[in-house]
mmCIF file of the protein (N, C-alpha, C, O) and its ligand, coordinates in Angstrom:
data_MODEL
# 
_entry.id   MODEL 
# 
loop_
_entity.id 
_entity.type 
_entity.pdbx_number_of_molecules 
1 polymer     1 
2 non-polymer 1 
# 
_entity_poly.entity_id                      1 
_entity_poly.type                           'polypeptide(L)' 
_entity_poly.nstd_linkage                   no 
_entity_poly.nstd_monomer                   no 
_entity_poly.pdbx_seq_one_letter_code       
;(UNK)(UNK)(UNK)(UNK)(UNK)(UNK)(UNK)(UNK)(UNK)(UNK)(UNK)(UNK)(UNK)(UNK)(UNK)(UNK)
(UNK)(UNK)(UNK)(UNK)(UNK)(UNK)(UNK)(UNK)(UNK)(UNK)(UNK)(UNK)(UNK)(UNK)(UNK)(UNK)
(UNK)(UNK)(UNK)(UNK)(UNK)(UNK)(UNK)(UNK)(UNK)(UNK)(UNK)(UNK)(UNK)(UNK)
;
_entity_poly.pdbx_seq_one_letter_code_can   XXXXXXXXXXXXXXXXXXXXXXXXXXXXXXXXXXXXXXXXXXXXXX 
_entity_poly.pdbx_strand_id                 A 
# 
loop_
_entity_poly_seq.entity_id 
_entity_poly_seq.num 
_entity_poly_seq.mon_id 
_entity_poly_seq.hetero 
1 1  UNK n 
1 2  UNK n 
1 3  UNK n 
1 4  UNK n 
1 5  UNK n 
1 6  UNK n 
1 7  UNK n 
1 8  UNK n 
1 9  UNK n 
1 10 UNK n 
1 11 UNK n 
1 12 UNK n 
1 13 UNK n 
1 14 UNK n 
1 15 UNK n 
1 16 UNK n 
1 17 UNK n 
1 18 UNK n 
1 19 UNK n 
1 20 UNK n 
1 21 UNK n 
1 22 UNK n 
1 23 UNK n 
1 24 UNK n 
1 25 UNK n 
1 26 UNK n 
1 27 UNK n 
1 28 UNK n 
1 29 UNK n 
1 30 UNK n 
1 31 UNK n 
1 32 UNK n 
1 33 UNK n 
1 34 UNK n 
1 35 UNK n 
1 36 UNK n 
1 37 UNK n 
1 38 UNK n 
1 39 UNK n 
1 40 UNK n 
1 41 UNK n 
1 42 UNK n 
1 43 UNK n 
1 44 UNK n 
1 45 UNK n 
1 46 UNK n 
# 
loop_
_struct_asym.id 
_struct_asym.entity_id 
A 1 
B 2 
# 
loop_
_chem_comp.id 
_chem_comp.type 
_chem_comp.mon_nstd_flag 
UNK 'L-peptide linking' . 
ZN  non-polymer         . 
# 
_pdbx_entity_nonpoly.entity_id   2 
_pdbx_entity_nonpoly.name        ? 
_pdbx_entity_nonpoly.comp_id     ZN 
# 
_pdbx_nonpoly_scheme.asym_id         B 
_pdbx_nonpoly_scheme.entity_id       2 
_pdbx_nonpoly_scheme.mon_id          ZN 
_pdbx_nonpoly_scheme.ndb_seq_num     1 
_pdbx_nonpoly_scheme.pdb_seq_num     101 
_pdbx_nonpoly_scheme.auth_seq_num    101 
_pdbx_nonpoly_scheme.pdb_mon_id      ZN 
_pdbx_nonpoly_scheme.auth_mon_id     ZN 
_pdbx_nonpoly_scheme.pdb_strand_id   A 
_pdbx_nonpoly_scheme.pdb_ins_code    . 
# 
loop_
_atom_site.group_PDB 
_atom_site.id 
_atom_site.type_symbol 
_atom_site.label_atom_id 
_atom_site.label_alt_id 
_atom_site.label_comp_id 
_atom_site.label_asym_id 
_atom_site.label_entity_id 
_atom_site.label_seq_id 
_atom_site.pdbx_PDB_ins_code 
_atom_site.Cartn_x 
_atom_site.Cartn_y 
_atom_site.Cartn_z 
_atom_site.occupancy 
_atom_site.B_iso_or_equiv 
_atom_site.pdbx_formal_charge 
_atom_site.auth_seq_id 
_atom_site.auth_comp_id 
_atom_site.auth_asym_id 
_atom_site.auth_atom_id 
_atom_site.pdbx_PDB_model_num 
ATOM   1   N  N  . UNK A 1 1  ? 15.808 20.058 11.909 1.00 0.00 ? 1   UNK A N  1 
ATOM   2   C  CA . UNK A 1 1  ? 14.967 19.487 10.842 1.00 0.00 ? 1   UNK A CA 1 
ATOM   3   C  C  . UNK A 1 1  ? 13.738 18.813 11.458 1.00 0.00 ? 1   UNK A C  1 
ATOM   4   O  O  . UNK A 1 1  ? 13.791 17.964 12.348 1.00 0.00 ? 1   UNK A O  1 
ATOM   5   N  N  . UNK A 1 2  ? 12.823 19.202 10.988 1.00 0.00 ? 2   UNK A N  1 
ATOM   6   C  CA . UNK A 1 2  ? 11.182 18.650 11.427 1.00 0.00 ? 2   UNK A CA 1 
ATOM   7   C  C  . UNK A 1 2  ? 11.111 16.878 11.171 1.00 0.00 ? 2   UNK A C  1 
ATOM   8   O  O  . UNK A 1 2  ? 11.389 16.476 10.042 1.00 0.00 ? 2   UNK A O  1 
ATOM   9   N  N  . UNK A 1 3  ? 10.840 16.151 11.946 1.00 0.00 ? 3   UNK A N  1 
ATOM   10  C  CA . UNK A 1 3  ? 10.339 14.790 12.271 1.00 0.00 ? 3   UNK A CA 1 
ATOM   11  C  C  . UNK A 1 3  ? 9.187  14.597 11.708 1.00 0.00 ? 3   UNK A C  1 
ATOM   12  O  O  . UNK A 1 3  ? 8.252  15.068 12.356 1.00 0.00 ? 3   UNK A O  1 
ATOM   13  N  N  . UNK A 1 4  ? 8.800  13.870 10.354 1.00 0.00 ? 4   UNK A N  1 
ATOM   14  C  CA . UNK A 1 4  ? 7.491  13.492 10.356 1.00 0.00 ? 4   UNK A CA 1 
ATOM   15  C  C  . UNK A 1 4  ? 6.909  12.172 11.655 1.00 0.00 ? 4   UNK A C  1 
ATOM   16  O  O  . UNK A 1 4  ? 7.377  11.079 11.975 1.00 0.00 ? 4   UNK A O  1 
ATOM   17  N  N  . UNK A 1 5  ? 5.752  12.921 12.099 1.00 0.00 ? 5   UNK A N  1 
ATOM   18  C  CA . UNK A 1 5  ? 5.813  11.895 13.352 1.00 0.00 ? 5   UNK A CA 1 
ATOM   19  C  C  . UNK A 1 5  ? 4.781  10.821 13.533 1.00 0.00 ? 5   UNK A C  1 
ATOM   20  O  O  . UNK A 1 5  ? 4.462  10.186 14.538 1.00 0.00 ? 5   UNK A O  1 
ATOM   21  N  N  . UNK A 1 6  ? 4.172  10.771 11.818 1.00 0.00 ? 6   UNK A N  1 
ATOM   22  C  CA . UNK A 1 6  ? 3.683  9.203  11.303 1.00 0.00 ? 6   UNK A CA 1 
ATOM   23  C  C  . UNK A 1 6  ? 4.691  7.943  11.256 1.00 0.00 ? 6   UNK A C  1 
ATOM   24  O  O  . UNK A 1 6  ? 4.600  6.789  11.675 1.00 0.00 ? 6   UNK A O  1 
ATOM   25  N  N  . UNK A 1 7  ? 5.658  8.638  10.589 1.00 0.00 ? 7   UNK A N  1 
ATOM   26  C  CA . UNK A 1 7  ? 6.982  7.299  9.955  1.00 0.00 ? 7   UNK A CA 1 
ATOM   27  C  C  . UNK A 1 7  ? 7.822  7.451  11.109 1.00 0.00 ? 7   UNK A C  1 
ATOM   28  O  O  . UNK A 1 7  ? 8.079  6.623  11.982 1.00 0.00 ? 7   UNK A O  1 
ATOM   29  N  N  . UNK A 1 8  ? 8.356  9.086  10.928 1.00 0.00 ? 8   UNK A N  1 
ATOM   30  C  CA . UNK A 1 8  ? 10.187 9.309  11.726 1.00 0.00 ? 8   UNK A CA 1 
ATOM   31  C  C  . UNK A 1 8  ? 10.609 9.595  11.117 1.00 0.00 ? 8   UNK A C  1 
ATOM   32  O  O  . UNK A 1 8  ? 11.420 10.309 11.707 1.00 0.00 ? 8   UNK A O  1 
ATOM   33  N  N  . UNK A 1 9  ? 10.941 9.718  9.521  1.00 0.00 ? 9   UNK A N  1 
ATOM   34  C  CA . UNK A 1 9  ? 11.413 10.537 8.784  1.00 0.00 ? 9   UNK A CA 1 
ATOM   35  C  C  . UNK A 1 9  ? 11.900 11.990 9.136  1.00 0.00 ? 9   UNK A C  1 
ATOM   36  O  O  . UNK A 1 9  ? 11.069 12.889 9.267  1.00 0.00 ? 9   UNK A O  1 
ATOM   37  N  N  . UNK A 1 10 ? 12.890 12.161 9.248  1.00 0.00 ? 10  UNK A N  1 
ATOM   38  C  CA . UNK A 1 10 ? 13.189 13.753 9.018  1.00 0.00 ? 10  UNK A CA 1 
ATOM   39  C  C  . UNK A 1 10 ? 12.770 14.616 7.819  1.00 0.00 ? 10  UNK A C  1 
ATOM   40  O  O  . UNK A 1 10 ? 13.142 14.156 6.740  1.00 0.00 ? 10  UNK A O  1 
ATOM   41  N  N  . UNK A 1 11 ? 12.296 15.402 7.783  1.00 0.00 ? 11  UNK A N  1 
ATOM   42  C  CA . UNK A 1 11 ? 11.287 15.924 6.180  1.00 0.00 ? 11  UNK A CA 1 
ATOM   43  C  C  . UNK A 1 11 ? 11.999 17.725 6.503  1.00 0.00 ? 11  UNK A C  1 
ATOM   44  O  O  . UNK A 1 11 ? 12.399 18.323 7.502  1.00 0.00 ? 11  UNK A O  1 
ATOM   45  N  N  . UNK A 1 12 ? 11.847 18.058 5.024  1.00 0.00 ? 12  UNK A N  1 
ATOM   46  C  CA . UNK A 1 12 ? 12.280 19.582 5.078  1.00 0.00 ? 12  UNK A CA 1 
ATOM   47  C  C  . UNK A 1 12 ? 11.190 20.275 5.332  1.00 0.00 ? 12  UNK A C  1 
ATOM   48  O  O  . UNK A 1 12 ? 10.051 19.810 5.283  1.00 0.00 ? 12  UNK A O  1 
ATOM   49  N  N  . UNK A 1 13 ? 11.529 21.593 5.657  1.00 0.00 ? 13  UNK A N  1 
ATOM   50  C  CA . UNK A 1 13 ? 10.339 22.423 6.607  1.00 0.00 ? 13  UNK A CA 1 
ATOM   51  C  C  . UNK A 1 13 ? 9.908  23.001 5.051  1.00 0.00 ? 13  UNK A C  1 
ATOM   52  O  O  . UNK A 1 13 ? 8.779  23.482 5.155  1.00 0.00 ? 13  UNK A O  1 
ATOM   53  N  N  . UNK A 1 14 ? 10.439 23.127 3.570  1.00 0.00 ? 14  UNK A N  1 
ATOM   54  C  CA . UNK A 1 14 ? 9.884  23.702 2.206  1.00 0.00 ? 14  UNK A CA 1 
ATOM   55  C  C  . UNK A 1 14 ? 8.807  22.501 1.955  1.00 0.00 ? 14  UNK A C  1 
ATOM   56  O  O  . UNK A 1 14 ? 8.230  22.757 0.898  1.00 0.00 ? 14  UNK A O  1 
ATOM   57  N  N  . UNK A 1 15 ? 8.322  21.305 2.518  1.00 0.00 ? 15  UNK A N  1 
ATOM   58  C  CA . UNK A 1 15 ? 7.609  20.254 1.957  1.00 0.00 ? 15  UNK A CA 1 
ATOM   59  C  C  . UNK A 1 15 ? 6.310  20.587 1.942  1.00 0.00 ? 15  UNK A C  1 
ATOM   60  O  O  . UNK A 1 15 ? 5.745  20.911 2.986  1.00 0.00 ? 15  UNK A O  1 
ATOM   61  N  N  . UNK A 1 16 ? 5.569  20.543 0.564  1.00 0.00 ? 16  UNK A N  1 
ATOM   62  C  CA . UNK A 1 16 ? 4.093  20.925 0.984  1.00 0.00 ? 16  UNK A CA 1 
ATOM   63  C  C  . UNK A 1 16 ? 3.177  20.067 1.520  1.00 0.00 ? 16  UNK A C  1 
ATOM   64  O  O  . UNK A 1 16 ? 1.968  20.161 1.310  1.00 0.00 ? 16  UNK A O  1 
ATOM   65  N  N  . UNK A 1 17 ? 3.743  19.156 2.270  1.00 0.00 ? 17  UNK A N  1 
ATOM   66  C  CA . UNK A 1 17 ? 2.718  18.359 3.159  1.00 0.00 ? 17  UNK A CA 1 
ATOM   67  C  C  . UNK A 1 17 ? 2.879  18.646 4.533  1.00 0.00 ? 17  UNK A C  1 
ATOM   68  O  O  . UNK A 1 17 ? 3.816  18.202 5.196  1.00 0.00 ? 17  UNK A O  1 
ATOM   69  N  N  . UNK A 1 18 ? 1.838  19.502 5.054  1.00 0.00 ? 18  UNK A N  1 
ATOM   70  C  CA . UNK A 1 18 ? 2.326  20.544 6.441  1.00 0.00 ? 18  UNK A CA 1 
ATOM   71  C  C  . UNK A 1 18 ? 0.583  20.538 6.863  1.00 0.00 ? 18  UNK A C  1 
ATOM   72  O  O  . UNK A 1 18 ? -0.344 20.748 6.080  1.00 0.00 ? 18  UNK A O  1 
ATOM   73  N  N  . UNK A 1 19 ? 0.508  20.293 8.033  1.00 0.00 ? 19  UNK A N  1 
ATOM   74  C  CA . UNK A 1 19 ? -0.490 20.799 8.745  1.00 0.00 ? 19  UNK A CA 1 
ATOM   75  C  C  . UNK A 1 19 ? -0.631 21.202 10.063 1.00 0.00 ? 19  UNK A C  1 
ATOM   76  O  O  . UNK A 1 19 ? -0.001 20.840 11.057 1.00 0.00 ? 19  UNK A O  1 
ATOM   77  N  N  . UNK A 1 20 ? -1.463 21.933 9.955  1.00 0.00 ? 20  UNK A N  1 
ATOM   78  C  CA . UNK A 1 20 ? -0.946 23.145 11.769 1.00 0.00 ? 20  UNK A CA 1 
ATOM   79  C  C  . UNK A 1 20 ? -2.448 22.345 12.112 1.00 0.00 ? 20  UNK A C  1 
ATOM   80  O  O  . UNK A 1 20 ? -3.468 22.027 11.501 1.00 0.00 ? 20  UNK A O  1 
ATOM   81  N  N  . UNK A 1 21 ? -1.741 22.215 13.842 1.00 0.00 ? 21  UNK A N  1 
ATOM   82  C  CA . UNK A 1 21 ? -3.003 21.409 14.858 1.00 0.00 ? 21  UNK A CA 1 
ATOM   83  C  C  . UNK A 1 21 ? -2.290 22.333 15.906 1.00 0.00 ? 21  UNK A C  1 
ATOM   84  O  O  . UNK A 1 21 ? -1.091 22.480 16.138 1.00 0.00 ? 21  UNK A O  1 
ATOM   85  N  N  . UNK A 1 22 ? -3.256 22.836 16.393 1.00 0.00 ? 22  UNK A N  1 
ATOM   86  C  CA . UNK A 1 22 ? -3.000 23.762 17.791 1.00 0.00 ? 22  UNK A CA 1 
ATOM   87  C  C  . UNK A 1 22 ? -1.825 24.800 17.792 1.00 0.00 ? 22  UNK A C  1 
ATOM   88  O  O  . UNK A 1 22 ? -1.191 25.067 18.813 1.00 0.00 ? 22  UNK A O  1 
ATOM   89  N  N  . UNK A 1 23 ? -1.673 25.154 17.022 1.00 0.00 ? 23  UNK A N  1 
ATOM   90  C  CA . UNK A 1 23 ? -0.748 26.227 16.892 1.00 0.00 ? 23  UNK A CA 1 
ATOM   91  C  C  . UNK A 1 23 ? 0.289  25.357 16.082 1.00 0.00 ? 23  UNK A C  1 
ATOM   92  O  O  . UNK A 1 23 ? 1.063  25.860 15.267 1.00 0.00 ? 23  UNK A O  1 
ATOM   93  N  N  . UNK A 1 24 ? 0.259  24.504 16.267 1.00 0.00 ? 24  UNK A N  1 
ATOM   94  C  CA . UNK A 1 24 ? 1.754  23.660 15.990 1.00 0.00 ? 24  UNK A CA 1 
ATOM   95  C  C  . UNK A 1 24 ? 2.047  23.731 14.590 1.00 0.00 ? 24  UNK A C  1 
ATOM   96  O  O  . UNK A 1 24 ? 1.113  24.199 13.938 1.00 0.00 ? 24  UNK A O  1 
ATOM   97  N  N  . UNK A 1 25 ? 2.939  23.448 14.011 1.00 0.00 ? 25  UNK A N  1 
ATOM   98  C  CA . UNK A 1 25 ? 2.859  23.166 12.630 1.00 0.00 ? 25  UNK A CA 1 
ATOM   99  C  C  . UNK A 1 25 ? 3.826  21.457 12.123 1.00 0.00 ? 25  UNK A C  1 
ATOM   100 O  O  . UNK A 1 25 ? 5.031  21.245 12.265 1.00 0.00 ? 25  UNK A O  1 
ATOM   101 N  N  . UNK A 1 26 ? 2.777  20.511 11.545 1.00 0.00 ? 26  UNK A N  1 
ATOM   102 C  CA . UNK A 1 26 ? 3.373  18.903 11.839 1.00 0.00 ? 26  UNK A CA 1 
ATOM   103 C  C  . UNK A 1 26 ? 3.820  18.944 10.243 1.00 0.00 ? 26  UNK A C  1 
ATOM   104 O  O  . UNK A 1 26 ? 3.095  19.494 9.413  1.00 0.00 ? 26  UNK A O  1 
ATOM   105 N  N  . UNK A 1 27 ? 5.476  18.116 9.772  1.00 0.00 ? 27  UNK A N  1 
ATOM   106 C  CA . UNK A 1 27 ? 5.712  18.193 8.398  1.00 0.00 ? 27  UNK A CA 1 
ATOM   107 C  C  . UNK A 1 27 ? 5.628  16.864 8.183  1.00 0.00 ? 27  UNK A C  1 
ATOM   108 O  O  . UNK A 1 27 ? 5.833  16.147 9.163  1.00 0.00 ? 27  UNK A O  1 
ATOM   109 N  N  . UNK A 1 28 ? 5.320  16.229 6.902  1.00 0.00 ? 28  UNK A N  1 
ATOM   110 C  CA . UNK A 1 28 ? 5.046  15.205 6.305  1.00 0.00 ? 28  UNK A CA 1 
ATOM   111 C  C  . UNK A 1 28 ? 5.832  15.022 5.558  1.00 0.00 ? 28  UNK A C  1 
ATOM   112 O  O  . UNK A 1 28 ? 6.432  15.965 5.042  1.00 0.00 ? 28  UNK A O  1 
ATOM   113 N  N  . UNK A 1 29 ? 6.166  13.374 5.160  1.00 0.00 ? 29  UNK A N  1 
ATOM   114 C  CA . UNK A 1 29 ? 7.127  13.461 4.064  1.00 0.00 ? 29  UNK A CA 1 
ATOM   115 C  C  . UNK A 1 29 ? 6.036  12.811 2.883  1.00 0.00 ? 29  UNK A C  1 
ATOM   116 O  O  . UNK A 1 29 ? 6.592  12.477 1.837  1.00 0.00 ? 29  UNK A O  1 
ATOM   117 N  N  . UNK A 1 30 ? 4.984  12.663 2.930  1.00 0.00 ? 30  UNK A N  1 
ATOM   118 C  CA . UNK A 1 30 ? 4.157  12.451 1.924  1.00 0.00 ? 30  UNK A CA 1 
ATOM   119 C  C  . UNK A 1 30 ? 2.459  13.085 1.815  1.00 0.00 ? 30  UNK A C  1 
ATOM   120 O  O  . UNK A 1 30 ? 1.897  14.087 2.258  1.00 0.00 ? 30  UNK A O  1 
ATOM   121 N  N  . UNK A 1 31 ? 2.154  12.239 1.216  1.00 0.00 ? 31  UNK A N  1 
ATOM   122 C  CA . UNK A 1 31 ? 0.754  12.825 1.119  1.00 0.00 ? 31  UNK A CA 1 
ATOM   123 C  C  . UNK A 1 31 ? 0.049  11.596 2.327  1.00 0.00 ? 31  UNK A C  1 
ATOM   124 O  O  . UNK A 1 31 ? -0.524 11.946 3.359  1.00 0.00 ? 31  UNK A O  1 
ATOM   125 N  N  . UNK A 1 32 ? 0.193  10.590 2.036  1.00 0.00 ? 32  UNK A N  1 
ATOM   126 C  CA . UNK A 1 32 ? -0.403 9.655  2.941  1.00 0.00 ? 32  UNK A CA 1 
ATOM   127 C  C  . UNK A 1 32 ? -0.069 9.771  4.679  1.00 0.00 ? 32  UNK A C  1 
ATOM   128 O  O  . UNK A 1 32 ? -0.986 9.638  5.490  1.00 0.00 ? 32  UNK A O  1 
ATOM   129 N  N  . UNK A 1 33 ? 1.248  10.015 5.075  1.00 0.00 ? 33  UNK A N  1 
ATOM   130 C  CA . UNK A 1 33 ? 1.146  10.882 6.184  1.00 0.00 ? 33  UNK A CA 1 
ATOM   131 C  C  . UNK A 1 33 ? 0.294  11.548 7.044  1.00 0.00 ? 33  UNK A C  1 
ATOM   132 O  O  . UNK A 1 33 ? -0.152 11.360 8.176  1.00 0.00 ? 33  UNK A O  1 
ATOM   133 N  N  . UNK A 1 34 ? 0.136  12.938 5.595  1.00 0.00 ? 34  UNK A N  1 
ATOM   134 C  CA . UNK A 1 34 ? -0.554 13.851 6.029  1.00 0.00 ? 34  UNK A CA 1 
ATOM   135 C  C  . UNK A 1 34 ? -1.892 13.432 6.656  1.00 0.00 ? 34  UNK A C  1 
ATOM   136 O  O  . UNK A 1 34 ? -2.383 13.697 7.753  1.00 0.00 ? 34  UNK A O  1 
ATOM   137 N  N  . UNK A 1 35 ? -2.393 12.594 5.476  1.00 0.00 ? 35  UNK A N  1 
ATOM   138 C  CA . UNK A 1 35 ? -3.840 12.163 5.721  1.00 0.00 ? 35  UNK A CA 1 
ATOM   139 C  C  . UNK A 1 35 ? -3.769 11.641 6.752  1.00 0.00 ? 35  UNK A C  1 
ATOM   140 O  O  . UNK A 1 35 ? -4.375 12.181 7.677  1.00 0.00 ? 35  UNK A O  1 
ATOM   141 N  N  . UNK A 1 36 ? -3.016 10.402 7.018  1.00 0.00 ? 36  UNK A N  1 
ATOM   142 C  CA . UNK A 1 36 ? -3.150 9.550  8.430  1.00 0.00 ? 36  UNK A CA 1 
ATOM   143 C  C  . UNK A 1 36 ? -3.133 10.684 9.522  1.00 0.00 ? 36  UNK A C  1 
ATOM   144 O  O  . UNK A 1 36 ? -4.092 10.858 10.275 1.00 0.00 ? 36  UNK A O  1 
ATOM   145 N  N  . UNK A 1 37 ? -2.095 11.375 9.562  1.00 0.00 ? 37  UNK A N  1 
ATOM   146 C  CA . UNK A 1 37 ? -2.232 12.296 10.935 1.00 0.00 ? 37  UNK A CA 1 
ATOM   147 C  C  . UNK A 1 37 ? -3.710 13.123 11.247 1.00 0.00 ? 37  UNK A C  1 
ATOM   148 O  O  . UNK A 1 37 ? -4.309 13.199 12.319 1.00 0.00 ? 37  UNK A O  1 
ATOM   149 N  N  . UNK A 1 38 ? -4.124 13.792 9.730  1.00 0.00 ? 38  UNK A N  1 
ATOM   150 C  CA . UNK A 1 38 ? -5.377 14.339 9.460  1.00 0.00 ? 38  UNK A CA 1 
ATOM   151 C  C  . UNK A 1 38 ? -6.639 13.623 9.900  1.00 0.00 ? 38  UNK A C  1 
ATOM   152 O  O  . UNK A 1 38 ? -7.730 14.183 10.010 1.00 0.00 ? 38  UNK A O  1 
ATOM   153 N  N  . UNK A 1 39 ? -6.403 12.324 10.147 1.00 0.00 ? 39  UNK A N  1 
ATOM   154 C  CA . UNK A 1 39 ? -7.706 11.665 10.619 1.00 0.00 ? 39  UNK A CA 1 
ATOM   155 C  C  . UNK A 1 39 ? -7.881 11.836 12.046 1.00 0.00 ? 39  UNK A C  1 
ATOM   156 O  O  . UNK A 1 39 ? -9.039 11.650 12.421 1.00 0.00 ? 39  UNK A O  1 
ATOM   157 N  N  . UNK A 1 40 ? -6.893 12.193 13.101 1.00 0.00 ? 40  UNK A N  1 
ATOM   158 C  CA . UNK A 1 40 ? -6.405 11.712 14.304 1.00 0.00 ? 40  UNK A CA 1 
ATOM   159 C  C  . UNK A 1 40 ? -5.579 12.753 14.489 1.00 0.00 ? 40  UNK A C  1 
ATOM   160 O  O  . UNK A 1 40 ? -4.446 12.282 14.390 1.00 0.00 ? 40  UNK A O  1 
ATOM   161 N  N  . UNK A 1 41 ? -5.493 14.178 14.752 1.00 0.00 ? 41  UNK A N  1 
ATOM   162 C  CA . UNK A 1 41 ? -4.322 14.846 14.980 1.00 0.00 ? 41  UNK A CA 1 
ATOM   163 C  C  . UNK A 1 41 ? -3.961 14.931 16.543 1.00 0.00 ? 41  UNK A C  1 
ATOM   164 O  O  . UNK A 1 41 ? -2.789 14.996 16.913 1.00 0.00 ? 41  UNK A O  1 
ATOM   165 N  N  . UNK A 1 42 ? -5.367 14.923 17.702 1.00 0.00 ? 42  UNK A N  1 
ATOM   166 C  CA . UNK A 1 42 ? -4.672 14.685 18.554 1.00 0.00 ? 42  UNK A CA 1 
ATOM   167 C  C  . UNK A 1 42 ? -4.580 13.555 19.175 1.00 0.00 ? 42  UNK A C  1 
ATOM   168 O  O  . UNK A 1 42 ? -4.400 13.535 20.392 1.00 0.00 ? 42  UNK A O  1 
ATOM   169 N  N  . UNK A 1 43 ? -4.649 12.823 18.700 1.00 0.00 ? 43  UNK A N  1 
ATOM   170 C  CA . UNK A 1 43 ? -3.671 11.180 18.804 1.00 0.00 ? 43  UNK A CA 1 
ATOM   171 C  C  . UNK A 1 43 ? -2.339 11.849 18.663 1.00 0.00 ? 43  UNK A C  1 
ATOM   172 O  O  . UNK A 1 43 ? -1.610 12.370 19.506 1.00 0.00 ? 43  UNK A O  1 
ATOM   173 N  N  . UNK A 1 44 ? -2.201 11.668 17.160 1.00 0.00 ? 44  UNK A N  1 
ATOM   174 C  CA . UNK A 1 44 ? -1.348 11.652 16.239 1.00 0.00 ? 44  UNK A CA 1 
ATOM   175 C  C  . UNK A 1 44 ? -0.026 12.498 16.690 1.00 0.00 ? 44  UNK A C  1 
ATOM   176 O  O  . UNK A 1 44 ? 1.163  12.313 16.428 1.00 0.00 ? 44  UNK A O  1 
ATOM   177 N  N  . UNK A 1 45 ? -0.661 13.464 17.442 1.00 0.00 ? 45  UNK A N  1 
ATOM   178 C  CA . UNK A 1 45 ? 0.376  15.343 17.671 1.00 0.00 ? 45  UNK A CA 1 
ATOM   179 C  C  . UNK A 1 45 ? 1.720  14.866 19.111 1.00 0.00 ? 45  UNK A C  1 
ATOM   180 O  O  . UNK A 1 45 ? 2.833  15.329 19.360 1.00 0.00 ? 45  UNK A O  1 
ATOM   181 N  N  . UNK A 1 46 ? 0.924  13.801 19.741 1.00 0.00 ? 46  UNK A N  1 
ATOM   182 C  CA . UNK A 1 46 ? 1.613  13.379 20.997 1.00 0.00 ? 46  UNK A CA 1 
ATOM   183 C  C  . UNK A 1 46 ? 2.780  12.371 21.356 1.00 0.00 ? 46  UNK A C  1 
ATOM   184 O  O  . UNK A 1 46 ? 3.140  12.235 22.525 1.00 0.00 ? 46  UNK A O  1 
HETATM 185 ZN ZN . ZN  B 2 .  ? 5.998  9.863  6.524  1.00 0.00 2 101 ZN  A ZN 1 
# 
């Protein structure tokens, strides 16, 4: 199960808060997540 790796949350890989940075693909368990990582992904990816 995918780690959102804003919070730590474990999130399902069906969640539509998903964004691919370098091939990768990062899951969110929200919308605010997403965004935070979205500002900063490679901060954020490491
Ligand atoms: Zn989260």
């Amino acid at each position: 199960m995918p780690v959102d790796v804003m919070c730590g949350m474990k999130v399902k890989e069906d969640t539509k808060f998903v964004s691919e940075f370098q091939g990768k693909k990062f899951y969110f368990c929200c919308e605010s997540c997403k965004k935070e990582f979205d500002k900063n992904p490679l901060k954020n990816s490491r």
